[in-house]
C-alpha positions in Angstrom: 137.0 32.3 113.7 137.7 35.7 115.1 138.1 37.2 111.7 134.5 36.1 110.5 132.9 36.8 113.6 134.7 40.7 112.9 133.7 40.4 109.0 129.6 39.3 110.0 129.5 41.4 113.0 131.0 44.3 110.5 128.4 43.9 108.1 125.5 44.1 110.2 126.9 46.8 111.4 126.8 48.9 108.4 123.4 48.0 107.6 122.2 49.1 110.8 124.0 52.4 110.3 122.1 53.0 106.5 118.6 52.8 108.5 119.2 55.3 110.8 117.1 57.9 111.1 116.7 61.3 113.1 114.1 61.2 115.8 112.2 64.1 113.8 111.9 61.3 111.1 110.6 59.0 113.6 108.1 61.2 114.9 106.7 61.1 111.3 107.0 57.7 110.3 105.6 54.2 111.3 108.0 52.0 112.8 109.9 49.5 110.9 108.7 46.5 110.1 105.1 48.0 111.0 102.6 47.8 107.4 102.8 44.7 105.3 100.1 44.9 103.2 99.6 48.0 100.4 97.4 49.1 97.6 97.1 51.6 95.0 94.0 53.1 94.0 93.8 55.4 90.5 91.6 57.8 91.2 91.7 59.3 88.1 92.9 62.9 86.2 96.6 61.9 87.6 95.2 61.6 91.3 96.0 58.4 93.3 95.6 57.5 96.8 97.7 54.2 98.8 96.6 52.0 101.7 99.0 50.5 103.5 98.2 47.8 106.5 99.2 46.1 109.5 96.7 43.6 109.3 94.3 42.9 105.7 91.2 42.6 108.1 91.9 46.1 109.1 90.5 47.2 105.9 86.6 47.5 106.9 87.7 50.3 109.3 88.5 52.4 106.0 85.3 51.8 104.3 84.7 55.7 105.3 87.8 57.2 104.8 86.2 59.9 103.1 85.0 61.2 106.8 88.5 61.0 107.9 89.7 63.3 104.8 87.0 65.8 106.2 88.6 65.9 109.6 92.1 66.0 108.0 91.0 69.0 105.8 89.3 70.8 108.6 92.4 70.7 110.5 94.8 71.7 108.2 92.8 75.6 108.1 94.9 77.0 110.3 97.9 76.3 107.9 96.7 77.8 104.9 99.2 80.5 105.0 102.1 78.2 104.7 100.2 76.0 101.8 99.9 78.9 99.5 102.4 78.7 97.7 101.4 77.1 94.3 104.7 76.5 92.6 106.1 74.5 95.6 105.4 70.8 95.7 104.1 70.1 99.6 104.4 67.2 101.4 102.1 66.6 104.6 102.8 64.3 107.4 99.4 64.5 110.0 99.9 61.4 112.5 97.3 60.8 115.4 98.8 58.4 118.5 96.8 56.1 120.6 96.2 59.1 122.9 94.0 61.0 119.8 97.1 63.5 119.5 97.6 64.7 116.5 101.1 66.0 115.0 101.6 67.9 111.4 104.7 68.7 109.7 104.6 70.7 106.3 108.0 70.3 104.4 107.8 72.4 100.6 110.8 72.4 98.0 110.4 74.5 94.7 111.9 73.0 91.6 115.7 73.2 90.9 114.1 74.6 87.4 111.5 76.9 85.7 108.8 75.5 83.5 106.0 77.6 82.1 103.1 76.8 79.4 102.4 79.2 76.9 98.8 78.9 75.2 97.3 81.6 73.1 100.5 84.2 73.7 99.9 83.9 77.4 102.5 82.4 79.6 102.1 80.9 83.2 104.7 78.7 85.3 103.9 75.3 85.6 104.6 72.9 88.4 105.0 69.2 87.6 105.8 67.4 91.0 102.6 66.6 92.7 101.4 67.2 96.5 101.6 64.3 99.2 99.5 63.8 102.0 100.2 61.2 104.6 97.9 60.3 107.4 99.2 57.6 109.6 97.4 56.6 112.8 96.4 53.4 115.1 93.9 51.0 115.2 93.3 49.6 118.3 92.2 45.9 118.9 91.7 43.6 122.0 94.3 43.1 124.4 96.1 39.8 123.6 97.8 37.1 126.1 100.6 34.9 125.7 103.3 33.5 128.1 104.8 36.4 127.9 102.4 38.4 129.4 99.3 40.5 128.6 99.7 43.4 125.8 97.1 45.4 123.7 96.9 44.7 119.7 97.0 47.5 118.0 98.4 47.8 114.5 99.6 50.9 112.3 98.0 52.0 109.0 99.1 54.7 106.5 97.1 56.7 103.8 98.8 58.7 101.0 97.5 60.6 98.5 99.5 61.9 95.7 97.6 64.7 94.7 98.6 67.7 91.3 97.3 70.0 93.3 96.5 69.8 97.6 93.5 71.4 96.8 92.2 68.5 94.8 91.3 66.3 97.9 88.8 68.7 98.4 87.0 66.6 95.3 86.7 63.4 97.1 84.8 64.1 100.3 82.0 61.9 98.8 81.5 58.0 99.2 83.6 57.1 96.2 87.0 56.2 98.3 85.0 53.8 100.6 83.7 51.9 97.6 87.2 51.5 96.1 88.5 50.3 99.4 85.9 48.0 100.4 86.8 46.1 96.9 90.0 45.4 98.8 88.8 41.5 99.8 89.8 40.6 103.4 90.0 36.7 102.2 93.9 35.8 101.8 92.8 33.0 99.2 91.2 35.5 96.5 93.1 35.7 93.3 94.4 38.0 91.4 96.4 38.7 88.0 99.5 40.3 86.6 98.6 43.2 84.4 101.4 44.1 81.1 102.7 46.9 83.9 103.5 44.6 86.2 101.0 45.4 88.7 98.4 43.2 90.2 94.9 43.1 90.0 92.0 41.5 91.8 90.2 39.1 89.4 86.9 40.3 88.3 87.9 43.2 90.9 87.8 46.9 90.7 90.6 47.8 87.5 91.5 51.1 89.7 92.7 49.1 92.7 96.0 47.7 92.4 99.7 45.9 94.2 102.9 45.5 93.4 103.0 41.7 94.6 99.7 39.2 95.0 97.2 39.9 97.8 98.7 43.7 98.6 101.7 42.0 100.7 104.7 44.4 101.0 107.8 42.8 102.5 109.8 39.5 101.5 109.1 39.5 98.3 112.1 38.2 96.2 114.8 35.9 96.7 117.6 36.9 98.7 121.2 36.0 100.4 121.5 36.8 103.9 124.4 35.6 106.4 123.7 34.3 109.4 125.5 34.7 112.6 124.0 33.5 116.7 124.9 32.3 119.5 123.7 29.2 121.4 123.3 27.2 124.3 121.9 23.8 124.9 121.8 20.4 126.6 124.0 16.9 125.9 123.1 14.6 128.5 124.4 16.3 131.5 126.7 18.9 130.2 125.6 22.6 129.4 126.8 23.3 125.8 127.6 26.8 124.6 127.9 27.1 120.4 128.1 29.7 118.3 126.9 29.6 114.3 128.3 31.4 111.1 126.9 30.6 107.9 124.7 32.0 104.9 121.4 31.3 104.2 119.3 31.6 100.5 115.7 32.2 100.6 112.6 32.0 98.0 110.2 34.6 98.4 107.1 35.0 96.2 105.1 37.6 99.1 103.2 34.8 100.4 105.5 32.4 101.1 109.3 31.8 102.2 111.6 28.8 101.7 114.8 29.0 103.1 117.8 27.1 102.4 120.6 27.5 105.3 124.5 26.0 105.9 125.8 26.8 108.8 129.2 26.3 110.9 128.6 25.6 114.5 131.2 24.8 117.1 130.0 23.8 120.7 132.1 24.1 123.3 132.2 21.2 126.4 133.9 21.5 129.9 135.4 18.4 131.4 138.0 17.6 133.7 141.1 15.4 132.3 143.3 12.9 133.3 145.3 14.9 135.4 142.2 16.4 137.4 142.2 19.5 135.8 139.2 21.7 133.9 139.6 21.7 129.6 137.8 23.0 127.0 136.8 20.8 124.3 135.9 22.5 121.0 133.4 19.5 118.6 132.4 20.9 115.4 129.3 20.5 113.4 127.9 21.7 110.3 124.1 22.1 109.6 121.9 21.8 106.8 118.5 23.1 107.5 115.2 23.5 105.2 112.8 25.9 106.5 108.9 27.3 105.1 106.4 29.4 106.4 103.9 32.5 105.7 105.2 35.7 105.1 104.5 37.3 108.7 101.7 39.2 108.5 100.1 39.0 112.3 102.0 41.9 114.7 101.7 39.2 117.2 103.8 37.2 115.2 106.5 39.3 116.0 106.3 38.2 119.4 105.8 34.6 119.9 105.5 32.0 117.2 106.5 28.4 115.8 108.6 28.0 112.5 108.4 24.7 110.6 111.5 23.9 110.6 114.0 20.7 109.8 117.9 20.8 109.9 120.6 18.2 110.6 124.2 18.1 111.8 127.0 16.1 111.4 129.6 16.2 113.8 133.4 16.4 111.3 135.6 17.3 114.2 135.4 15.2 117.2 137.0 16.2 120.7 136.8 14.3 123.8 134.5 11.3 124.4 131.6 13.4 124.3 130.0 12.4 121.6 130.5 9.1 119.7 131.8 8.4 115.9 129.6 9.7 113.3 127.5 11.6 115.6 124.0 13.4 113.9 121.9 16.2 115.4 118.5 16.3 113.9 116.0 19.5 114.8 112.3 20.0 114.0 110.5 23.1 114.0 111.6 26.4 116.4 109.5 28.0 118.8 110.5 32.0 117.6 110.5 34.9 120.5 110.8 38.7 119.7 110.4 38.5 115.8 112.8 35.2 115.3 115.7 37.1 117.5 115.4 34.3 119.9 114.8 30.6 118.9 114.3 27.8 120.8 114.6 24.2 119.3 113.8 20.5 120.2 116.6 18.3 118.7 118.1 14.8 118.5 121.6 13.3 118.8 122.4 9.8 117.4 124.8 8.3 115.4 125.0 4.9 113.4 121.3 4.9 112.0 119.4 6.0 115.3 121.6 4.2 117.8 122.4 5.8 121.1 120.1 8.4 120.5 119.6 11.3 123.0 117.2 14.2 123.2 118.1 17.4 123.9 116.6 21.2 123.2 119.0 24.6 122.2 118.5 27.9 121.9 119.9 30.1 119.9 120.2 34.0 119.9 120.4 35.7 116.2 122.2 38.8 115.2 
């Protein structure tokens, strides 16, 4: 036990340590887990511009992105100096907080080579990496209640344009990037179709707007093998139960929807006095089979509070104690999620023999 709980513990471990990130990169960058929705738009001569989302209704507040391209342009005057170089490729980071604050970071890097184009005996350098501009900001919503208190609903959003030259943006101050972004349809139901590229298209839609999965979702897509490790605690009649799970887990993702297929070891562990009046431990092991399905999270306050459909049962292989009788089954339906699934809680049902002796009970479960 203690060398899987090292081996899972290890793991996640070193994928926490690949995501880190220096708190100048934060400053610049929308939290994790923030955007789920993104689409290209071609704007043509090499030009193209992405939208990525919190939330898909968010798009009518980008119907006149075109005035917040003015206000980008107008502030970025005072920097002129340091944008003159036209042989550097440019990236642009301008984020505005909930406060109206506005931050800017210019990072340039010339090529590791020389390029040139000669035409009619005449030869000047030529750049082939392209300009980026991101503009990342809030939009704020109504405040939102739950049990766990009042909090205001506000969602992220991030504009890039990949630009051959910076100056180019200067080129679409006019009404033409509102029209391609109110194509965008707010409706999660409209469909859309695979081009030869790979890309996705809305049907009968605007060719120039386009996604790399159905309906501009980002995250999920694709099937995947995760382990699974948590620790629990729940009710058996009287006694308090503390478990703890290790197992793997196989999911189905098409963008839009996840299916998740789970095994999972779970030792619980029950305190009783014995014959000779004194306190043991006794260790009753179960394994789980669970089935799982549900939307691709793309509410922020989903990551809060929500309820996974949800069905797994247990059968009870090692037996300690008279705690639980002969051929002993757990059966659970659906989990009430906290803090983006880190915290689960779950109505479940002991019985054994066909639904004889059968007693309710509820755990919960803390994931890793």
């Amino acid at each position: 036990m203690m060398v899987l709980m090292m081996l899972a513990t290890g793991i996640n471990g070193t994928i926490m340590a690949q995501r880190k990130v220096s708190a100048d990169d934060k400053a610049f960058e929308v939290p994790e887990a923030s955007l789920y929705y993104r689409f290209h738009i071609d704007l043509g001569k090499g030009n193209s511009m992405q939208l990525e989302l919190g939330e898909l209704e968010d798009v009518r507040y980008f119907k006149n992105t075109d005035s917040l391209l003015a206000v980008f342009l107008s502030d970025m005057v005072p920097f002129k100096d340091s944008l003159s170089d036209e042989l550097a490729a440019k990236r642009i980071d301008y984020v505005v907080d909930r406060a109206g604050r506005k931050r800017v970071r210019i990072q340039s890097s010339l090529p590791a080579g020389s390029a040139f184009l000669i035409r009619q005996g005449e030869v000047s350098a030529l750049r082939s990496a392209q300009d980026t501009v991101n503009i990342i900001g809030i939009v704020n919503g109504a405040a939102s209640h739950s049990l766990l208190g009042s909090s205001s609903d506000f969602h992220y959003y991030r504009i890039s344009f990949f630009m051959n030259q910076l100056n180019d943006l200067k080129d679409y101050r006019g009404p033409e990037l509102g029209e391609k972004i109110a194509a965008i349809p707010t409706p999660r139901k409209s469909k859309w179709k695979k081009d030869k590229n790979g890309d996705w298209h809305i049907i009968k839609g605007d060719p120039a707007v386009s996604s790399r999965n159905p309906g501009g979702m980002i995250t999920g897509a694709g099937d995947y093998l995760e382990s699974i490790v948590s620790l629990g605690v729940q009710n058996y009649k009287n006694y308090f139960v503390p478990s703890f799970c290790l197992g793997m887990s196989v999911a189905f993702n098409n963008g839009r929807t996840k299916q998740a297929f789970t095994a999972v070891w779970e030792p619980q562990f029950l305190f009783a006095k014995n014959a000779s009046g004194s306190l043991q431990t006794y260790r009753n092991d179960f394994v789980t089979l669970s089935y799982a399905q549900r939307p691709v999270k793309y509410n922020t306050r989903a990551s809060i509070m929500h309820i996974d459909s949800d069905i797994s049962l247990g059968w009870l292989f090692r037996r300690s104690g008279d705690f639980y009788g002969k051929n002993t089954f757990r059966l659970g339906l659906d989990q009430f999620s906290l803090h983006g699934g880190k915290i689960k809680l779950e109505p479940c049902l002991y019985f054994n023999d066909l639904f004889k002796h059968v007693t309710p009970g509820i755990k919960m479960s803390v994931m890793f």
